[in-house]
PALOVO-486558 format. One record per atom (N, C-alpha, C, CB): x, y, z; residue in one letter. Coordinates in steps of 0.2 Angstrom, whole numbers, plus 2048, in hexadecimal, padded with zeros to 3 digits. Each point is the difference from the previous one (the first is absolute). Glycine has a CB too. Example, Ala and Ser with C-alpha at 12.3 -4.5 7.8 and 13.67 -1.06 7.14 Angstrom:
<dodos>
8427E4827A/7FC806800A/804806800A/7F77FA806A/80780B7F6S/804806801S/7FC805803S/8067FD7F6S/
</dodos>
This chain:
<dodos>
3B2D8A7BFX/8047FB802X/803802807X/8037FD7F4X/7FD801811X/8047FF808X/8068007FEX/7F97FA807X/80B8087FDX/8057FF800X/8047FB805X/7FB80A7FCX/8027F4808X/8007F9805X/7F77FC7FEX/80B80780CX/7FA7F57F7X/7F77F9801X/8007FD807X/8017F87F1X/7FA809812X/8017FE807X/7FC7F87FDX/80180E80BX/8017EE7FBX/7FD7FB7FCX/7FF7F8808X/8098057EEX/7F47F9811X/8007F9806X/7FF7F97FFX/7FD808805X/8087F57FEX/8017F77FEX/7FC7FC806X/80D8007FAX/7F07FB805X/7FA7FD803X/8047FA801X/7F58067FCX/80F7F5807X/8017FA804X/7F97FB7FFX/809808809X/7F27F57F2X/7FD7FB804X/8007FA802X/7FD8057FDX/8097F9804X/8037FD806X/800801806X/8067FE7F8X/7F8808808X/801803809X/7F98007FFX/80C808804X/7EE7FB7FCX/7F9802802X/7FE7FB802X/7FD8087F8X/8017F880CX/7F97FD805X/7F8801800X/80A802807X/7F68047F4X/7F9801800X/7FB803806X/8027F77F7X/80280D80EX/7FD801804X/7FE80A801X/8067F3803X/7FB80E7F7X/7FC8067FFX/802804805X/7F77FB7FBX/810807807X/801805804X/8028057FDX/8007FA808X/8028057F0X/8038057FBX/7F88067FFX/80B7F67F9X/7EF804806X/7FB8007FFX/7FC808804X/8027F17FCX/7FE80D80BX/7FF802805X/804807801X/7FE7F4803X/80780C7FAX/805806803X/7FD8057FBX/80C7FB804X/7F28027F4X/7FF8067FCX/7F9802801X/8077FC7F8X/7F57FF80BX/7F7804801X/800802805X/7FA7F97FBX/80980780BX/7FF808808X/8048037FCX/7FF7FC80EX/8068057EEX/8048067FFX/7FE8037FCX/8087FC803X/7F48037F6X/7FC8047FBX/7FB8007FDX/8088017FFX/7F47F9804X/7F97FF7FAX/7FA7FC805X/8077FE7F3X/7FC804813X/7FA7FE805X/7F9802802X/809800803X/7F58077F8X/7FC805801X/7FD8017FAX/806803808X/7F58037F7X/7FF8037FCX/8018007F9X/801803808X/7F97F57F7X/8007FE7F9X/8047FC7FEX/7FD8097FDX/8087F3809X/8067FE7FDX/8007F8803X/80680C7FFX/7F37F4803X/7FD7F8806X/8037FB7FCX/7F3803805X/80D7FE7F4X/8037F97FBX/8057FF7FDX/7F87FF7FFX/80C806802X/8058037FCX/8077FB804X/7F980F7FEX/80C7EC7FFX/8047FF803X/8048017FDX/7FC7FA804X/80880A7FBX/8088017FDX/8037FA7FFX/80180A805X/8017F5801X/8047F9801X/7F97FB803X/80E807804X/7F37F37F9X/7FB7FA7FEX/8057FD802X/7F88017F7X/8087F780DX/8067FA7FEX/7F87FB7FEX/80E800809X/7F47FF7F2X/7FC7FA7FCX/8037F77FFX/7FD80D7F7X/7FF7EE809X/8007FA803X/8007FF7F5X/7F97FC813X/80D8017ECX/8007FE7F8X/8037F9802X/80380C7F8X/7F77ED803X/7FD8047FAX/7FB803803X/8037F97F7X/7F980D808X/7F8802801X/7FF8057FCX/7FE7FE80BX/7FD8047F6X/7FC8057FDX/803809801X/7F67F6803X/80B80C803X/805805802X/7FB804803X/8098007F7X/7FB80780BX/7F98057FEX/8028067FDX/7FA7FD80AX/8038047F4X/7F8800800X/8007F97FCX/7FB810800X/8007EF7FEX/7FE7F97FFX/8017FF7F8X/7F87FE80AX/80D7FC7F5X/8038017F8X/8038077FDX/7F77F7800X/80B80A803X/8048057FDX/8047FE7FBX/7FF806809X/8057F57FAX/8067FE7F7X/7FB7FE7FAX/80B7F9807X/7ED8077FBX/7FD8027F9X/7FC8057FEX/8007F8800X/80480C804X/7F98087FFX/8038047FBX/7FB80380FX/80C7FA7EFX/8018067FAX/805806803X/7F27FD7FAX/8118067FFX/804805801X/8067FF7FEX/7FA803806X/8098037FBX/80A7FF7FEX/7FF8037F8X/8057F1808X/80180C7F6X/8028007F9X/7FF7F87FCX/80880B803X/7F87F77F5X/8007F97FCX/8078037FDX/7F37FB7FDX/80C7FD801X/80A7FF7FCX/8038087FCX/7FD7F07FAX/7FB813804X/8038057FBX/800807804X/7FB7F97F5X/806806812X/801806805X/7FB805800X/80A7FD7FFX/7EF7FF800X/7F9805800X/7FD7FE805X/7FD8027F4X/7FF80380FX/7FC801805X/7FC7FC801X/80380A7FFX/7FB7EE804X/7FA7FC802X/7FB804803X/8077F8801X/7F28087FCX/7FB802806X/7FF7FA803X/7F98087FBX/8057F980DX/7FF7F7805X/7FA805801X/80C7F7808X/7F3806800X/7F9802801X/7FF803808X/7FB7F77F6X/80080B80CX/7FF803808X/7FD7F9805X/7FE80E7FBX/8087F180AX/7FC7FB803X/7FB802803X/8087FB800X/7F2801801X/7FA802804X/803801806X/7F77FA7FBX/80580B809X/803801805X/7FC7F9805X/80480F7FBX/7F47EF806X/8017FC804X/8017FA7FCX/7F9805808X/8077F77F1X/8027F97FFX/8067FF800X/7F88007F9X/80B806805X/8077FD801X/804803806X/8017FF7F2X/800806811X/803802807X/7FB7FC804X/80580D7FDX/7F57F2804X/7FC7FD805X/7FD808802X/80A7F2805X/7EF80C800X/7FD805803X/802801805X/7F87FF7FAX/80B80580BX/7FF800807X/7FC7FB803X/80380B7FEX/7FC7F1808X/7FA7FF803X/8037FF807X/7F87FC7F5X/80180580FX/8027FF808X/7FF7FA803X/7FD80B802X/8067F3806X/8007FA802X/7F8800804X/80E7FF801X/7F17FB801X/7FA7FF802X/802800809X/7FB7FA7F4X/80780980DX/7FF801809X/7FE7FF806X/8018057FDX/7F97FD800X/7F97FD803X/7FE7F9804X/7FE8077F6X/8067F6804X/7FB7F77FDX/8097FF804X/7F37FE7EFX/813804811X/8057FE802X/8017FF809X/8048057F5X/7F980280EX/7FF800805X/7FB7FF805X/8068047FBX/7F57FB803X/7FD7FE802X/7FA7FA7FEX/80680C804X/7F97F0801X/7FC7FB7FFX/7FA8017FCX/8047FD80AX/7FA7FE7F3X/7F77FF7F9X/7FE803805X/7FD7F47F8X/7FB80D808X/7FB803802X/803800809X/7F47FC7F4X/81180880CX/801800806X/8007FD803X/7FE806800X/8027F47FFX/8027FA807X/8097FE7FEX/7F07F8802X/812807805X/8067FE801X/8027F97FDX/7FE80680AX/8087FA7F0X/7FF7FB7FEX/8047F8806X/7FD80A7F1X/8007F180FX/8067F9805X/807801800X/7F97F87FDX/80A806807X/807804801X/8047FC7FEX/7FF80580AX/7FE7F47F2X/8047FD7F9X/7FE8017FAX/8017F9806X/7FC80A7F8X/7FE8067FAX/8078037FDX/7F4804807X/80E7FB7F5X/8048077FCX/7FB806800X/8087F97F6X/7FC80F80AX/7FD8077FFX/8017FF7F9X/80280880BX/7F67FA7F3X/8008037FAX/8058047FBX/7F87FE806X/80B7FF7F6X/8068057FBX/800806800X/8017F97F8X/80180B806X/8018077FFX/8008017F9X/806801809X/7F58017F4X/8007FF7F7X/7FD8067FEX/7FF7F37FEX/80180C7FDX/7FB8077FAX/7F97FF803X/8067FF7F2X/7F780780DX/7F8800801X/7FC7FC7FAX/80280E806X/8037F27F5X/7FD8017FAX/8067FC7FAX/7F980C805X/8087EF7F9X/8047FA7FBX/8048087FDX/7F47F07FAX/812810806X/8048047FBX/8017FC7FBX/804806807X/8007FE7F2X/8017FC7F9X/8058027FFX/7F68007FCX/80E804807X/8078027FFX/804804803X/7FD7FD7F8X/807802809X/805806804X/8067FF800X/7F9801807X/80D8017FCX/8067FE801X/8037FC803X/8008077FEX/8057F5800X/8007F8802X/7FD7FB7FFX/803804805X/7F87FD7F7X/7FA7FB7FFX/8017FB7FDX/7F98087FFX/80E7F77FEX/8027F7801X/8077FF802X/7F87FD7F7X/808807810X/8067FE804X/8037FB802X/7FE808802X/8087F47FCX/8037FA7FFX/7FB7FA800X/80A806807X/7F37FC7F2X/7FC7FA7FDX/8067FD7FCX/7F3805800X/80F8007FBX/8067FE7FBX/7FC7FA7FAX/80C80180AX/7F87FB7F4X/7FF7FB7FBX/8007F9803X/8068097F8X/7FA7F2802X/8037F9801X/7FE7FD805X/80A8027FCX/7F67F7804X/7FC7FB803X/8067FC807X/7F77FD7F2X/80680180FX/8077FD809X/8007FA7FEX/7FE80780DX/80A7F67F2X/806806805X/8028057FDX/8057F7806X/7FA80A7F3X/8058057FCX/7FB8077FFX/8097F57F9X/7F380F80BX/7FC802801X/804809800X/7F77F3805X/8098117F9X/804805801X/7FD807801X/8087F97FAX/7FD80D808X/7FD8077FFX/806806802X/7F27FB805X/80F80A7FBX/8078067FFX/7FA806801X/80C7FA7F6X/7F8808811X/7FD8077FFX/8028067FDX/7FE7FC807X/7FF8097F6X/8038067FCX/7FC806802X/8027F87F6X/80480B80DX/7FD808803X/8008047F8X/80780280EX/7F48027F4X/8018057F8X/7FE806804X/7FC7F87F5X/80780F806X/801807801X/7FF8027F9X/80880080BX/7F88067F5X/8008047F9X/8097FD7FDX/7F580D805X/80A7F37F8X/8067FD7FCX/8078077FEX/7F57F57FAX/807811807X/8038087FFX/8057FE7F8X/803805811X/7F77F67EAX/8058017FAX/8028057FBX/7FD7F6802X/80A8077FAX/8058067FCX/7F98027FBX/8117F9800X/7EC8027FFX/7FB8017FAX/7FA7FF802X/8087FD7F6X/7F580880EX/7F9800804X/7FA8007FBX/806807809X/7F47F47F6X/7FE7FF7FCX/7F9806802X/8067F37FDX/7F980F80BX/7FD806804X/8018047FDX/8007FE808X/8078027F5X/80280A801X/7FD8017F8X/80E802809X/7F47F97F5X/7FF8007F9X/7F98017FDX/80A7F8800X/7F1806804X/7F87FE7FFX/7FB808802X/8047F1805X/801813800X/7FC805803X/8018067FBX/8027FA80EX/7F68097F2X/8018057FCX/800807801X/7FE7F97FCX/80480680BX/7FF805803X/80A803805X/7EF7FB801X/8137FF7FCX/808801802X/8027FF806X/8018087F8X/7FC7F680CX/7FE800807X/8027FC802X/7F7804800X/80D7F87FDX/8047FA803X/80A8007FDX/7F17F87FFX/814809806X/8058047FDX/8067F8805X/7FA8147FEX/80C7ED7FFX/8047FC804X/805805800X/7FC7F57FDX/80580A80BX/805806803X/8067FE7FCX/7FB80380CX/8078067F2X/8097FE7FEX/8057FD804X/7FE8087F9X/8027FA80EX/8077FE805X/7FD7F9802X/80580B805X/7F87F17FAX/7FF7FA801X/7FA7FB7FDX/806805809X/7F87FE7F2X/7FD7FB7FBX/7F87FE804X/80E7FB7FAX/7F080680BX/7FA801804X/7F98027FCX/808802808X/7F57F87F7X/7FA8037FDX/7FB801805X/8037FB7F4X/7FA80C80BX/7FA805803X/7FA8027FDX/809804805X/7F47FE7FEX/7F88027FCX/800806803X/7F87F57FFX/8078117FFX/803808800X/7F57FF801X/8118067F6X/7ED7FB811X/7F9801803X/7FB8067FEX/8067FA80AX/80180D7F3X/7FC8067FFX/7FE7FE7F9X/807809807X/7FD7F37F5X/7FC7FE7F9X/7FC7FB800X/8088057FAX/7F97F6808X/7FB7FB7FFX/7F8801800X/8087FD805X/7F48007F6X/7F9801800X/7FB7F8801X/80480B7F9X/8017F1809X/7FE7F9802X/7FC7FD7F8X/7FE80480FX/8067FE7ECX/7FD7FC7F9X/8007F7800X/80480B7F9X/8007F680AX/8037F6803X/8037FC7FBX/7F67FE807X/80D8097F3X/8067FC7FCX/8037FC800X/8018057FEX/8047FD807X/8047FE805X/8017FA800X/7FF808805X/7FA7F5801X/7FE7FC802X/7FF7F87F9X/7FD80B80AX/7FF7FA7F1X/8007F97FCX/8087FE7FBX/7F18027FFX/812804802X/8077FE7FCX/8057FE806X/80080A7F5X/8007F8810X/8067FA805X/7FB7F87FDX/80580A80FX/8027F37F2X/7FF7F77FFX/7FF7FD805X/8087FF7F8X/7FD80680DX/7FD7FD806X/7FB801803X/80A7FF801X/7F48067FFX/7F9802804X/801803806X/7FA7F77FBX/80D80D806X/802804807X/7FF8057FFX/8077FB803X/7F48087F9X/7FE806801X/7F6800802X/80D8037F6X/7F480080FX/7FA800805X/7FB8077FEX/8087FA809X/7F28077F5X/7F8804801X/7FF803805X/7FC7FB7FAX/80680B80AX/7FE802807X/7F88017FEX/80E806806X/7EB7F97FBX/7FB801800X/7FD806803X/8027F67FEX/80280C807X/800805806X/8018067FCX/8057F9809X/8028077F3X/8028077FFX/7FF8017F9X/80980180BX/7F47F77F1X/8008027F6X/8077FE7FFX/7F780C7FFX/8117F2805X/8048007FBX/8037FA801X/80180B7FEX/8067F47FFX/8057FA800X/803801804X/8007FD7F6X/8047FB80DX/803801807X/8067FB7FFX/7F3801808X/8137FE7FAX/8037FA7FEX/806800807X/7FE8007F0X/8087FB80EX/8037FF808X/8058087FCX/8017EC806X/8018167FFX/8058077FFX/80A7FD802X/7F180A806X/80E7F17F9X/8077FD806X/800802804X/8067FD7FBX/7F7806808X/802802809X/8068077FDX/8017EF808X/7FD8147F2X/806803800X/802807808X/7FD7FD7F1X/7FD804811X/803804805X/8057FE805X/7F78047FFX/8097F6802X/8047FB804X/8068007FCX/7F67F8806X/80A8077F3X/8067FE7FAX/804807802X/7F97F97F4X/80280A80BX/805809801X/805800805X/7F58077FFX/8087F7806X/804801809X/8057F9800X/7F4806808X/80E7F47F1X/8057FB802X/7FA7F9804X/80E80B803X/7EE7F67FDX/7FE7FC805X/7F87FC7F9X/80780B80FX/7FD7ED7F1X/7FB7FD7FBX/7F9800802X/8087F97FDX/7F48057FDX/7F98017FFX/7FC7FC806X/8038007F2X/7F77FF812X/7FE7FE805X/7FF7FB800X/7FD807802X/8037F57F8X/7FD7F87FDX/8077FA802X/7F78077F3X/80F7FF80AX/8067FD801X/802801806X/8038007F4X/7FF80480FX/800801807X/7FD7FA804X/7FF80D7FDX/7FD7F3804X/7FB7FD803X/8017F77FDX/7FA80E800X/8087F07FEX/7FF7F97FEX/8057FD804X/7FD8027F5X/7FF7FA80EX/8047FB804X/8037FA7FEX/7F9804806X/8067FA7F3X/8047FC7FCX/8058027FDX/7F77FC7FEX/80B80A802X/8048047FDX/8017FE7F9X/80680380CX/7F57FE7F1X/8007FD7F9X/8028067FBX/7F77F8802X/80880F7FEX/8018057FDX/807804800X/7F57FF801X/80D8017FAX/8068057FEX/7FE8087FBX/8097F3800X/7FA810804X/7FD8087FDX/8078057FEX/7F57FF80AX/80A8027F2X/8088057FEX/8008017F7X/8087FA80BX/7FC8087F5X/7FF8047F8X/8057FB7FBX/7FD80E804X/8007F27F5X/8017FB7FDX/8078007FEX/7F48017FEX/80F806800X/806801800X/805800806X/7FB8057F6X/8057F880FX/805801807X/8017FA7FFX/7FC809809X/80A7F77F6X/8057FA7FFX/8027FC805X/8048067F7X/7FE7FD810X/7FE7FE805X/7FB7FD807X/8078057FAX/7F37FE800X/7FA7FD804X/7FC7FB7FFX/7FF808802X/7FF7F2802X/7FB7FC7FEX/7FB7FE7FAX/80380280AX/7FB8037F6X/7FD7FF7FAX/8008007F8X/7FD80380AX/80A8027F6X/8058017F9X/8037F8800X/80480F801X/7FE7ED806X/8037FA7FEX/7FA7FB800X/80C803805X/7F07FD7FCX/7FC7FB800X/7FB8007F8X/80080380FX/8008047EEX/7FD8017FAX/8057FF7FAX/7F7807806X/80E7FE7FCX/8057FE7FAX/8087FC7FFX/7F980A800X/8097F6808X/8057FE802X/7FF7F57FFX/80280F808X/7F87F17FBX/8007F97FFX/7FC7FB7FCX/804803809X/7F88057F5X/7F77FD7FCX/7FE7FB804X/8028027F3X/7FE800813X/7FB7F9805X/7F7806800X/80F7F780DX/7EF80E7F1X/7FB803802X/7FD8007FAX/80480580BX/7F67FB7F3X/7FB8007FBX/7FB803800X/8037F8800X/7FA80C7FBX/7FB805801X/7F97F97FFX/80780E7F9X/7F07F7808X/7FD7FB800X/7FD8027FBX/8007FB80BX/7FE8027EEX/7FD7FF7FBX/8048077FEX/7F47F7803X/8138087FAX/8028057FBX/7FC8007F8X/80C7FD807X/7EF7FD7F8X/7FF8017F9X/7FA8047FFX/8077F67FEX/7F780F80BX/7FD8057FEX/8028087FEX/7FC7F8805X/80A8067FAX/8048077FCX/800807805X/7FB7FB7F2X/803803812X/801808805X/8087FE803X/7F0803804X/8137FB7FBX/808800804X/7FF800807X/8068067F8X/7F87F580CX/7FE801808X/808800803X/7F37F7800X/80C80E808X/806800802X/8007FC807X/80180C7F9X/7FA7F2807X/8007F8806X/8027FA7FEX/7F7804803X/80E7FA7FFX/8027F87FEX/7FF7FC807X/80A8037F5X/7F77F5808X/7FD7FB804X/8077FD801X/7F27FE7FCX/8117FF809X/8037F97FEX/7FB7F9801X/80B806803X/7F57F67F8X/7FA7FB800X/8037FB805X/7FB8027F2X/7FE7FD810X/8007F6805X/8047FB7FEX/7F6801802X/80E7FF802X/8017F67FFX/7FB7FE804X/80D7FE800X/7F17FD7FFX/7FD7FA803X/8027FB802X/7FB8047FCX/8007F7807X/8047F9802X/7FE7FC7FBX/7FF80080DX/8047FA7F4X/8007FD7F8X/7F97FC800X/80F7FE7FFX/7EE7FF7FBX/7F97FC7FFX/8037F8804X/7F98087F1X/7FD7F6812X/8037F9803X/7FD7FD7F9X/8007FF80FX/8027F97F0X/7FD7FD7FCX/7FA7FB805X/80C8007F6X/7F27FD808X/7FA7FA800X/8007FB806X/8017FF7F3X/80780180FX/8027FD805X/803804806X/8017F87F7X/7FF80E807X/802805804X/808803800X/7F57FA807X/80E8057F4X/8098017FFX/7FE8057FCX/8077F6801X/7FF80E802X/8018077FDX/8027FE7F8X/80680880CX/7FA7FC7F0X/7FE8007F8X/8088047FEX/7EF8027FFX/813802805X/8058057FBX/7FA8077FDX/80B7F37FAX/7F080D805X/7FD8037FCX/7FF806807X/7FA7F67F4X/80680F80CX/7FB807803X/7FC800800X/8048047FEX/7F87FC807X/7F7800803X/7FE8047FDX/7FF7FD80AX/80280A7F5X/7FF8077FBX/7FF7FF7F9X/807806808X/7F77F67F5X/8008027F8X/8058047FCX/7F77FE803X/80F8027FAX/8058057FEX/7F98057F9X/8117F6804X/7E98077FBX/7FD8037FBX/7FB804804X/8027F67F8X/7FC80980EX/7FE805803X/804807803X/7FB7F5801X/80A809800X/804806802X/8048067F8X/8027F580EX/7FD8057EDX/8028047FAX/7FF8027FEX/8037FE7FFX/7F3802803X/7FB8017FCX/7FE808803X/7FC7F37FDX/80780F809X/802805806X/8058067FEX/7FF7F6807X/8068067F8X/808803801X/8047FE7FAX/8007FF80EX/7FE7FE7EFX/8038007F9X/8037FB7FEX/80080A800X/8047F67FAX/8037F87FFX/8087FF804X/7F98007F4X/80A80480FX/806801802X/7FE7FE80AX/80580D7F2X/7F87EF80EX/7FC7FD807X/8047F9802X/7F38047FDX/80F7F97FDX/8047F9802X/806802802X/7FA7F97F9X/80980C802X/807801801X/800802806X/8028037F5X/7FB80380EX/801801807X/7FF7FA804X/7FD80C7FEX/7FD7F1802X/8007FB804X/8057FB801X/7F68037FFX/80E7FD7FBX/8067FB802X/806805802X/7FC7F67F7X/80480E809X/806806801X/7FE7FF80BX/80080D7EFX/7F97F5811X/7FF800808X/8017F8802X/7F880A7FFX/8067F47FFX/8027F6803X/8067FE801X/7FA7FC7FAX/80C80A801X/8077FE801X/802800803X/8028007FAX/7FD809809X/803803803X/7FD800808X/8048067F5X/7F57F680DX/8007FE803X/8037F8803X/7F880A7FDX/80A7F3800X/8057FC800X/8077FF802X/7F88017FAX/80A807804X/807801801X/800803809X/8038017F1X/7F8802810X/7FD802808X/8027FB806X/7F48057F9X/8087F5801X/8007F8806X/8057FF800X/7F77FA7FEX/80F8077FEX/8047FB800X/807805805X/7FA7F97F2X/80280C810X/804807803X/8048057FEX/8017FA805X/7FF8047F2X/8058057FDX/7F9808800X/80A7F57F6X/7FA80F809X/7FD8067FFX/7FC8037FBX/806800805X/7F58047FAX/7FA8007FCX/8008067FFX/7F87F6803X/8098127F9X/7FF805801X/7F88007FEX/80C8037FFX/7F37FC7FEX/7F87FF7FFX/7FC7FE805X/8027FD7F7X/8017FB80CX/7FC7FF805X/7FE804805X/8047F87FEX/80380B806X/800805803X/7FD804800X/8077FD801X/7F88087F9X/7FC8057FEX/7F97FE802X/8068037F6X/7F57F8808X/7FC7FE801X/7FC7FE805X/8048007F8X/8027FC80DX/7FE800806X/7FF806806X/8057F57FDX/800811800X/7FE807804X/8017FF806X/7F88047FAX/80F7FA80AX/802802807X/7FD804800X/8087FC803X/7FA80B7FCX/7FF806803X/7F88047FAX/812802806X/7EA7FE7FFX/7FD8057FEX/7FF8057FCX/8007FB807X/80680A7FEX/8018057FAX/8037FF7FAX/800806809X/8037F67F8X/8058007F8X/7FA7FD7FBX/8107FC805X/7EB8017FAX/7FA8007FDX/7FF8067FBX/7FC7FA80AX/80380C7FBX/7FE8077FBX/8078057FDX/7F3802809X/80E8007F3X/8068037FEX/7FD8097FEX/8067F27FBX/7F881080AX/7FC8077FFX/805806800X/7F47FC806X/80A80A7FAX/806806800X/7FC806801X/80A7FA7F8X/7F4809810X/7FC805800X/8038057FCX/7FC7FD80CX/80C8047F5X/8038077FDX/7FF7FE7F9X/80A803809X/7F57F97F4X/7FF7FF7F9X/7F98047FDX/8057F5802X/7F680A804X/7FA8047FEX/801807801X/7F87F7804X/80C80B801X/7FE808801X/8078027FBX/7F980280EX/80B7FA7EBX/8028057FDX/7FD7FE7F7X/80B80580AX/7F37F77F8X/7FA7FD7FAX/7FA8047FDX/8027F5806X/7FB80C800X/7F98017FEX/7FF8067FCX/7FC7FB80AX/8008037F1X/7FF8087FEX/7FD807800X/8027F87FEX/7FE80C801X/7FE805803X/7FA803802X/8098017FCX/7F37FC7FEX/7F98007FEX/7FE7F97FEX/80180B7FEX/8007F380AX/7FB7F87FFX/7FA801800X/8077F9805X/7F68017F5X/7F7802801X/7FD7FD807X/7FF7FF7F3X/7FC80580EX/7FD800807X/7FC7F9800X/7FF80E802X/8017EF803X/7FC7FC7FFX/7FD7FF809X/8077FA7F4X/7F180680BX/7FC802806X/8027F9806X/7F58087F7X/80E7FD80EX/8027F9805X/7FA7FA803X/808808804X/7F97F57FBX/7F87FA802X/800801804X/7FE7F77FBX/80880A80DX/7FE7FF804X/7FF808804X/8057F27FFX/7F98147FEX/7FE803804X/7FA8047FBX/80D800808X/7ED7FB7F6X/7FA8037FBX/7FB7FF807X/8047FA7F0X/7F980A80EX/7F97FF802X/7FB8007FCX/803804807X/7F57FB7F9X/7FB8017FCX/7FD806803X/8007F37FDX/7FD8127FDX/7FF806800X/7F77FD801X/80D8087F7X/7EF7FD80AX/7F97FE800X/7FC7FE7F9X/80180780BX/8037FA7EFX/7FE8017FBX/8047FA7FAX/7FC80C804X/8087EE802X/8027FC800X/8087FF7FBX/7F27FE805X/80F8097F8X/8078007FFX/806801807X/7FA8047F4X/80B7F8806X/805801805X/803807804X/8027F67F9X/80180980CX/804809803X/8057FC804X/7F680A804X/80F7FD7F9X/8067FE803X/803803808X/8037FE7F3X/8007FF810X/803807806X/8048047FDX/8007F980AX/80380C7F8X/8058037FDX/8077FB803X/7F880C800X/
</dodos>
């Protein structure tokens, strides 16, 4: 058991879907070396398929009677998608080398070769027919949950959740890449480095957590959708957002691993009828989003309606306020001096991804 839960709240009211959370996590830790497909951080276009592809049916978590689900291993090209390259060639330059008429479009820029899947592969397609045609984006990270269905799966112990902040890690010196892990997370945020034989998952940025300073995904968001801070700080955003107002929602709690990620769900604009007049009803489906985030979706959504309401009308919203995030920094509620009298003395080691090489015999080496 931790002794704290660091934990983060996701706004999807604010996301745009522009993947710069996305972006921050892959040049900062999975750019390389086995990790070409590895997203930590995903924003996914719902309703869809996700990624890796179907995952809210690949299995895992717990059942009602708190026993371990086997799910399964996604393929790595059906469901992540294969890597493939552009066609350059055929972009830049003219068919059999003749210049093409200077009312001609240049040839697109595309696969060499029809892909079948990959990330984003049905970005802002969404659902429903027009006008009431709809879609909500949803970033996903490892969830760092209280009741890790990973940690629980691995039999090699190799998966531990730190005590000063409830962080779940994959300890690289034990791992043997059995891919336990993998088929018991529900969500499928645990990644197969092929390179080095083992398991790979998002780490929160804890080096960054250490120094006060949030995770790169949240940092980085220009929607300023994320709130970061520990579950028990009664003065941070995210303690009020999860417990203070129950406006934030885990996503699919009735996989029994206790996720420490919550959402506050979408509003939407209302459905047109036949003639084109707004309905009162929400373009979002309240069964789509409950089928998500659970049954406690309406209540919030009318708690947010209200109090966006009371916004318009000028009176004051502590909520709102929270949510809209004037200030940047008041977002993360971190505490570097926390870590250096927290940590413990003998934390387990966990091999730095970003200072590995590949040995000639293709295991991993660390620098000193």
């Amino acid at each position: 058991m931790s002794k704290r839960q660091l934990a983060m709240v996701m706004d999807l009211n604010k996301c745009i879907g522009c993947q710069t959370c996305t972006m921050a996590c892959k040049t900062q830790w999975t750019n390389r070396n086995g990790r070409d497909y590895m997203y930590w951080n995903n924003v996914e276009t719902q309703p869809g398929r996700g990624y890796p592809r179907d995952w809210r049916r690949a299995g895992g978590g717990f059942d009602d009677a708190g026993a371990l689900t086997r799910g399964r291993v996604p393929d790595l090209a059906r469901d992540y998608g294969a890597p493939f390259d552009l066609d350059y060639e055929r972009a830049l330059n003219a068919d059999a080398g003749h210049a093409p008429p200077a009312f001609a479009a240049p040839p697109p820029l595309a696969p060499t070769a029809p892909p079948a899947y990959g990330p984003n592969w049905d970005e802002d397609q969404g659902a429903g027919d027009y006008p009431n045609a709809y879609y909500f984006y949803l970033p996903r990270i490892c969830n760092h949950c209280s009741n890790p269905a990973c940690l629980a799966a691995c039999p090699r112990k190799a998966i531990y959740k730190r005590e000063e902040d409830g962080i779940v890690l994959v300890d690289q010196s034990r791992c043997r890449g059995y891919q336990h892990c993998i088929e018991a997370c529900p969500y499928k945020k645990v990644y197969f480095n092929p390179q080095f034989n083992r398991s790979e998952k998002c780490i929160f940025c804890y080096p960054r957590v250490e120094q006060g300073r949030a995770p790169a995904c949240a940092h980085q968001c220009v929607g300023r959708i994320r709130f970061v801070g520990f579950l028990d700080d009664e003065d941070g955003p995210v303690f009020k957002l999860v417990t203070k107002w129950q406006a934030a929602l885990p996503l699919h709690a009735e996989f029994g691993t206790r996720p420490n990620v919550y959402y506050v769900p979408p509003l939407s604009p209302p459905r047109l009828d036949a003639e084109g007049r707004p309905t009162g009803e929400r373009r979002i489906p309240d069964a789509v989003l409950v089928e998500r985030f659970g049954p406690r979706v309406p209540e919030v959504l009318a708690l947010l309606e209200a109090e966006r309401e009371r916004k318009r009308r000028g009176e004051r919203s502590e909520l709102m306020d929270t949510l809209i995030a004037y200030r940047h920094a008041e977002m993360f509620k971190l505490d570097a001096a926390y870590y250096g009298a927290a940590k413990p003395k003998a934390a387990r080691r966990v091999i730095p991804i970003v200072a590995e090489r590949a040995r000639p015999d293709g295991a991993p080496e660390t620098e000193a």
